[in-house]
N, C-alpha and C positions, 0 to 999 in steps of 0.2 A: 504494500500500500504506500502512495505516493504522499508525505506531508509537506505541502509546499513551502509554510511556513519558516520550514527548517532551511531550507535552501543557502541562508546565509552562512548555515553554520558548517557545513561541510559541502565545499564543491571540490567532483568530479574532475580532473583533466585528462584528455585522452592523447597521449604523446604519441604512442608508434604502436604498432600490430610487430609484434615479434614469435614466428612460428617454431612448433615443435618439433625437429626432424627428429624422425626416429628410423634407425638402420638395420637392411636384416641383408643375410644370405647365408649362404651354409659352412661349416665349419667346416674346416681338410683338417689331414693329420701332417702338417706342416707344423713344426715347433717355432714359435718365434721368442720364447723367455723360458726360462726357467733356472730358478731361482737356488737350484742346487751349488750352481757354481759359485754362489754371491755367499761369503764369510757369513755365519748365522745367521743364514735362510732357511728357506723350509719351514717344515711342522707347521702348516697353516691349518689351523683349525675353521677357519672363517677368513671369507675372502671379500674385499670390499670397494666400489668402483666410485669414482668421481675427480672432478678437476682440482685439486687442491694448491696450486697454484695458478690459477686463474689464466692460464696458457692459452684455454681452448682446448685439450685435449687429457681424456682420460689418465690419471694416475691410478696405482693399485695398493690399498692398503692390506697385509692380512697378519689374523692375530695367532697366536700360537698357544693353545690350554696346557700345554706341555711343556713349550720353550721359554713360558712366562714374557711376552714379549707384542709388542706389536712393531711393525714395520712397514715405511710408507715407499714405494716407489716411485719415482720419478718415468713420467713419460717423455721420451727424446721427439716427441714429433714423428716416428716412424714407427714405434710401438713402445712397449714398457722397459723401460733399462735395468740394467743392474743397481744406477745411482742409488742410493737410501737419500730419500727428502726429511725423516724423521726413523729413530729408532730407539724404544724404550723398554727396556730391560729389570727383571725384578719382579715384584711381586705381582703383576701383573696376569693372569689368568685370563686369559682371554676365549670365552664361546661365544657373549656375543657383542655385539660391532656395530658402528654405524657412522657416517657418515652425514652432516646436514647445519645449514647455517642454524645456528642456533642464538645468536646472537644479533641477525637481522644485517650485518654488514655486509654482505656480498660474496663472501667465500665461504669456504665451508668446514665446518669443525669436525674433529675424530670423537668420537666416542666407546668407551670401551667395559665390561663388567667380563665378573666368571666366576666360578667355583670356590666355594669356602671363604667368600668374602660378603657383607654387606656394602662397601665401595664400588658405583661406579665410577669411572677417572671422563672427565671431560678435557678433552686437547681444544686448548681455544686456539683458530687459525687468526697469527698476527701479521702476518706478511711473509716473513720469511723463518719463522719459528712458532712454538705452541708452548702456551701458557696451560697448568694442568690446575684442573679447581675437579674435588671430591665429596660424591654428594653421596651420605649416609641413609641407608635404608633402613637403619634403626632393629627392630627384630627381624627383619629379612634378610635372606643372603643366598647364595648359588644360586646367580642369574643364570639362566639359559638362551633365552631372546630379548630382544628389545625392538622398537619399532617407536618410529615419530611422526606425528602428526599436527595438525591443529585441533585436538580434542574439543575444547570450548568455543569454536569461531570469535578467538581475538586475533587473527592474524598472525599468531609465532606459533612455530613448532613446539608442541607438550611432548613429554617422552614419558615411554611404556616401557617399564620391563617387569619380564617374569619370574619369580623367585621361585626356588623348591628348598625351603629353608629345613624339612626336616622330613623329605622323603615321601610324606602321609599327606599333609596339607600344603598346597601352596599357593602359593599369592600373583595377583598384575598390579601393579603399583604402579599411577599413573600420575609424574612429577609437573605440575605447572612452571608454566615460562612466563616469566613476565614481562617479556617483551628487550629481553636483555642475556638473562640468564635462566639456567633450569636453576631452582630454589629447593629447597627442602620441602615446599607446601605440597601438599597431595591433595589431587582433585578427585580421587578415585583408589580405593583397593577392592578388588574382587576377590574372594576365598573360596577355594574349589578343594575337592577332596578326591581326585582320580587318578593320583601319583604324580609323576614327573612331566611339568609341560614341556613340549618339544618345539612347538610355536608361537607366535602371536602377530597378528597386523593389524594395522587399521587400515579402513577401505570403506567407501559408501557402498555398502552394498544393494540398501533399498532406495537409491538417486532421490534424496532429501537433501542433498546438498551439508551434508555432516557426517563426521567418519563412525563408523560402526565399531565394534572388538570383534575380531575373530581368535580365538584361544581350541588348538589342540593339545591335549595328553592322554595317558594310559586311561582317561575314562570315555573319552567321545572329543567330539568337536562340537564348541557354542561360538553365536554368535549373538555380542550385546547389542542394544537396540542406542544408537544416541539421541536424545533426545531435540537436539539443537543447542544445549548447553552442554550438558556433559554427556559420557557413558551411563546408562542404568541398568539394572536387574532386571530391564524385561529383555527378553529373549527372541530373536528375529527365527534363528535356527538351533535346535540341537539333536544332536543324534550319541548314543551311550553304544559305547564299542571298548574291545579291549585296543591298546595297544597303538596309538595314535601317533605318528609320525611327521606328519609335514602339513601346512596346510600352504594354498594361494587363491588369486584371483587372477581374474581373464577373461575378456568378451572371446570365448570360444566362436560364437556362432554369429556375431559380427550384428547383436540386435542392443547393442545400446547399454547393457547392463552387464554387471558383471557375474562371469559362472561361477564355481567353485571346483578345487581340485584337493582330493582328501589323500592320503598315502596314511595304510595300516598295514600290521603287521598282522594276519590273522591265520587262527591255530590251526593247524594240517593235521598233524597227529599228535592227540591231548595224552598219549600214552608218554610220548618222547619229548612233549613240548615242542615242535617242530611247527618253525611257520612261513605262510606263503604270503610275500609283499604284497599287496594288492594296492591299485591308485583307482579310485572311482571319484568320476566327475558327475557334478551335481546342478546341471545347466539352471539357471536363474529364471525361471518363468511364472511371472509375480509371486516372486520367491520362492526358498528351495524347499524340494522335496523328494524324499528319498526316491518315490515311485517313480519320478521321471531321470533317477541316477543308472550310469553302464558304469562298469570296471572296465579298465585296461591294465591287462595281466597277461604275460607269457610265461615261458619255461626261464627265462632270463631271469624273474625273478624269485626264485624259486630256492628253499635253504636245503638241508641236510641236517642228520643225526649230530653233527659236530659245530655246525654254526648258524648264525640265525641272520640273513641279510636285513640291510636295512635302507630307507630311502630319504635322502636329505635336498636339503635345496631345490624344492622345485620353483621353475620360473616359465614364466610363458616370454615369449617373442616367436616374430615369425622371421627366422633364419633364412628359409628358403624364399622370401621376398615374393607369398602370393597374394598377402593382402589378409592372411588371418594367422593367428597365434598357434605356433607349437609349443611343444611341453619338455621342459631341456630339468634333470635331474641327475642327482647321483645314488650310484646304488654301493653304501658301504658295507666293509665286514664280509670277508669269506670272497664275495667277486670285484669288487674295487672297481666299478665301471660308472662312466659319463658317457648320459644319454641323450637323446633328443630326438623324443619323435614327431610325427607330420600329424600335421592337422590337413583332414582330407577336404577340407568347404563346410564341412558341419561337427564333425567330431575329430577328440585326439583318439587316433587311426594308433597300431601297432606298428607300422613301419615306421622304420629308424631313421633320421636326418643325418645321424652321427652317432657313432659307439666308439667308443674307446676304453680298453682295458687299460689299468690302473697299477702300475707293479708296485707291490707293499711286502714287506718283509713282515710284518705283525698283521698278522688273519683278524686281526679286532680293529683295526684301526678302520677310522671313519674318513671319510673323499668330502672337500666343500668346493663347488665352483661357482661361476658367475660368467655372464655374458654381457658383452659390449666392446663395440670401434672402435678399439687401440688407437690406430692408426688414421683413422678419421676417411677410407676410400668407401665408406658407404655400405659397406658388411660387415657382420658381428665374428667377432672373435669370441673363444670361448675359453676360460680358463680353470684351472683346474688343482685344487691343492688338496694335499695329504697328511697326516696327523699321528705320521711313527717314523722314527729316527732308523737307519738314514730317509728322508723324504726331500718331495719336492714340490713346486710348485710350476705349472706350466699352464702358457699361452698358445692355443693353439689358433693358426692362424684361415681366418674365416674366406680368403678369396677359393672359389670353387667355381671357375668358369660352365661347368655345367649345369649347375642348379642355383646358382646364387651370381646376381646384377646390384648392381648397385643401385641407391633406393633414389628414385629424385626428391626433391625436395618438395614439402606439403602446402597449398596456397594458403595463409593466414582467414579468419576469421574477416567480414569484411563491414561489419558492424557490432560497437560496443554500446550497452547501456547502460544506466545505473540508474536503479529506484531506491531514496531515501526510506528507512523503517522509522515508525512510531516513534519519537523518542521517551514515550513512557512507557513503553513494551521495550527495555535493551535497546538505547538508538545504534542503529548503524547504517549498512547501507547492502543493496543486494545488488552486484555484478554480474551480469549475463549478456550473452553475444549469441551471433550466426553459429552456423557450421562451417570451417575450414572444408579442404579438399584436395585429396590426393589421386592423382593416377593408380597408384597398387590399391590404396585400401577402400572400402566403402566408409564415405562421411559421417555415418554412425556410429562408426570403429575408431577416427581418431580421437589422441588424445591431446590433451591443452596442457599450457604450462603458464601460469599468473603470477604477475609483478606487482605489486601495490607499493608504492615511498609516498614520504615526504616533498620530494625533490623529485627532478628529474631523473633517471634511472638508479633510483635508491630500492632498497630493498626491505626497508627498516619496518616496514607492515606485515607486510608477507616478501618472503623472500622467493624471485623466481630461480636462487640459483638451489639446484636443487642436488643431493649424494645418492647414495644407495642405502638404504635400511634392510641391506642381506637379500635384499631383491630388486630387480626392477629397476634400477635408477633411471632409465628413459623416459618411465612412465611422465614425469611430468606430476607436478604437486596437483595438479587440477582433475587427471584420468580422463575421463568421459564427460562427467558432469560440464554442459557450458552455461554457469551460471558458481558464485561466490560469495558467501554470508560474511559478512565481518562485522564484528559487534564491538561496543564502548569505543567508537572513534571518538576521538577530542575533536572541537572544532577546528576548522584549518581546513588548508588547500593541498589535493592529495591526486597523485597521478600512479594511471595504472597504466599495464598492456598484460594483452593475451598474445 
């Protein structure tokens, strides 16, 4: 609703249309990094993609739960180098990671938690170094995931992460940002009782223009309902299963909304405890529901009397450049493989984009990868780290002249709006635009990425520079959704682009 009245107190300026390229084609088994050769490398338990020196071109951060360690690479312009941009050693535990301006200046900060700690460690990006600030979780500790968003629509990234403090009960503690820094205030904890969480994202999943919770573990996958302010207790999805492994999101079928993608481990023979991986997708059709879920399962994933595979990192993109999302995963423990299979036009299909076997010296050890253009020629590259001594970490590189082109570039949005909200209802302001347009993809499929400052390309509202939260970095902070809530604006003069 339009109040005119207010008009004085916050105006709108619309400076530039700035689009979101996003790059796919298929991955070869060409090496282009790996990280063996680089003086205490390796052991990447978590792999983490974004520009941390404002280059223009991808750098790679990954943490090590083993090496106590995180480590930033520098990208030389033609792929990832052996340089360390940043290296911190110690107590550090590192499962999970993230990436994201958090601070609102334009670059982008490290984030880091893990095991037997209530500390996460935030790397604040100053230019050409990182400043470290430690936020206490108080009775929580042995983070496993983490994930950032704008939980409350004030424009800064809040940050999620998942405790397993003592096995039985564990927690999602969601830290407010106040527009500067994460703080100690918590806008949210959720207490679950299904053993050990493996995941957590935020994502709109019912397109209300506000991020939802999605949380897998050993008891099922739920997904919290936000309300427009915060996360609540009510519940958009859940489903109670043993053994919960990975969760993601995905316009699979290219209608607007996002699918879901589950990865479980479930029991084969309950004599031997024996289990068979299973990843079933859960297409979004005003909301999910089991009845309209397929699995995708081969012999590939499949365990033995002696080990029990397991499946990490799933992520969608579309690799082979046909305009809809593949399913790129790892399968650890016992077969050490990096997957990627095709999406056939309507579903993730069992044929493979890309396989790669994984040599690991320790049969328990877990595989984390990540996808994205190194090298900036328009196709994804695909990378790949390991989590037992000796290990490595490798970039495999994405030109595959037969199935993978380079992506052209997506036409911008070609009108912006903005409607002032109530200011006695929360004032703020709602942003919304056209649909862009690409050649590969259908215009309901792309996604957007959104700027809001003070100033002329400032970032200090909502920040368009955006990292990886263990997935996705391409996605763009906006996804699908073209339209943007941002609430308690101060008066003033404020400019945006899509």
């Amino acid at each position: 609703m339009v109040n005119r009245p207010m008009i004085h107190y916050v105006t709108l300026v619309i400076l530039l249309l700035v689009y979101l390229q996003t790059v796919q084609a298929v991955p070869s088994q060409k090496i282009i990094f790996n990280d063996s050769r680089v003086p205490g490398g390796g052991n990447a338990s978590v792999i983490t993609l974004g520009d941390l020196d404002g280059d223009g071109y991808l750098d790679m951060v990954t943490g090590s739960e083993i090496g106590q360690s995180i480590i930033a690479y520098k990208n030389n312009k033609t792929g990832v180098s052996t340089t360390k941009m940043f290296e911190a050693r110690g107590n550090i535990s590192t499962r999970a990671k993230a990436l994201a301006d958090i601070d609102g200046d334009g670059d982008l900060d490290m984030v880091a938690a893990g095991s037997n700690t209530a500390i996460t460690t935030i790397f604040e990006n100053i230019g050409k170094s990182f400043l470290s600030q430690s936020i206490n979780a108080g009775g929580h500790s042995d983070a496993g995931s983490m994930a950032f968003g704008d939980v409350d629509n004030d424009g800064d990234l809040d940050m999620a992460v998942a405790y397993d403090s003592n096995k039985v009960t564990e927690s999602i503690v969601i830290f407010e940002n106040n527009g500067t820094r994460i703080t100690g205030s918590i806008l949210k904890i959720i207490t679950r009782n299904g053993g050990t969480i493996s995941d957590i994202k935020l994502v709109d999943v019912d397109n209300d223009g506000d991020l939802d919770l999605a949380v897998i573990d050993n008891g099922g996958a739920t997904i919290y309902e936000n309300n427009g302010t915060g996360i609540t207790d009510s519940l958009l999805f859940n489903i109670s299963t043993k053994n919960g492994a990975d969760i993601t999101f995905g316009d699979i079928d290219n209608d607007g909304d996002q699918d879901l993608a589950l990865a479980f481990k479930l029991e084969e023979t309950a004599l031997f405890d024996v289990y068979n991986v299973n990843i079933t997708i859960v297409p979004n059709i005003n909301g999910y529901s089991m009845q309209n879920a397929y699995k995708v399962s081969n012999d590939m994933f499949k365990g033995n009397f002696f080990e029990t595979p397991d499946i990490r990192n799933l992520a969608f993109a579309d690799v082979d450049n046909d305009g809809d999302l593949d399913l790129g995963f790892a399968i650890t423990r016992l077969q050490h493989r990096a997957i990627i299979l095709e999406n056939n036009g309507t579903t993730i299909s069992n044929n493979t984009v890309f396989a790669e076997n994984i040599t690991q010296s320790n049969p328990s050890a877990t595989v984390s990868t990540s996808i994205g253009d190194f090298d900036k020629d328009g196709d994804l590259e695909f990378a790949v780290g390991g989590v037992t001594i000796p290990s490595e970490t490798i970039v495999y590189d994405g030109n595959d002249a037969e199935m993978g082109k380079p992506n052209k570039i997506p036409l911008p949005p070609t009108m912006l709006n903005n409607q002032l909200l109530l200011p006695r209802i929360n004032p703020g302001v709602n942003l919304s635009w056209n649909d862009g347009s690409d050649v590969e993809t259908p215009k309901q499929a792309l996604f957007y990425n959104v700027r809001v400052g003070t100033c002329s390309g400032c970032n200090n509202i909502v920040s368009g520079v955006y990292g990886e939260s263990q997935e996705n970095w391409y996605w763009g902070n906006g996804r699908q959704v073209k339209y943007r809530v941002i609430r308690n604006l101060k008066p003033g003069r404020y400019y945006w682009s899509v």
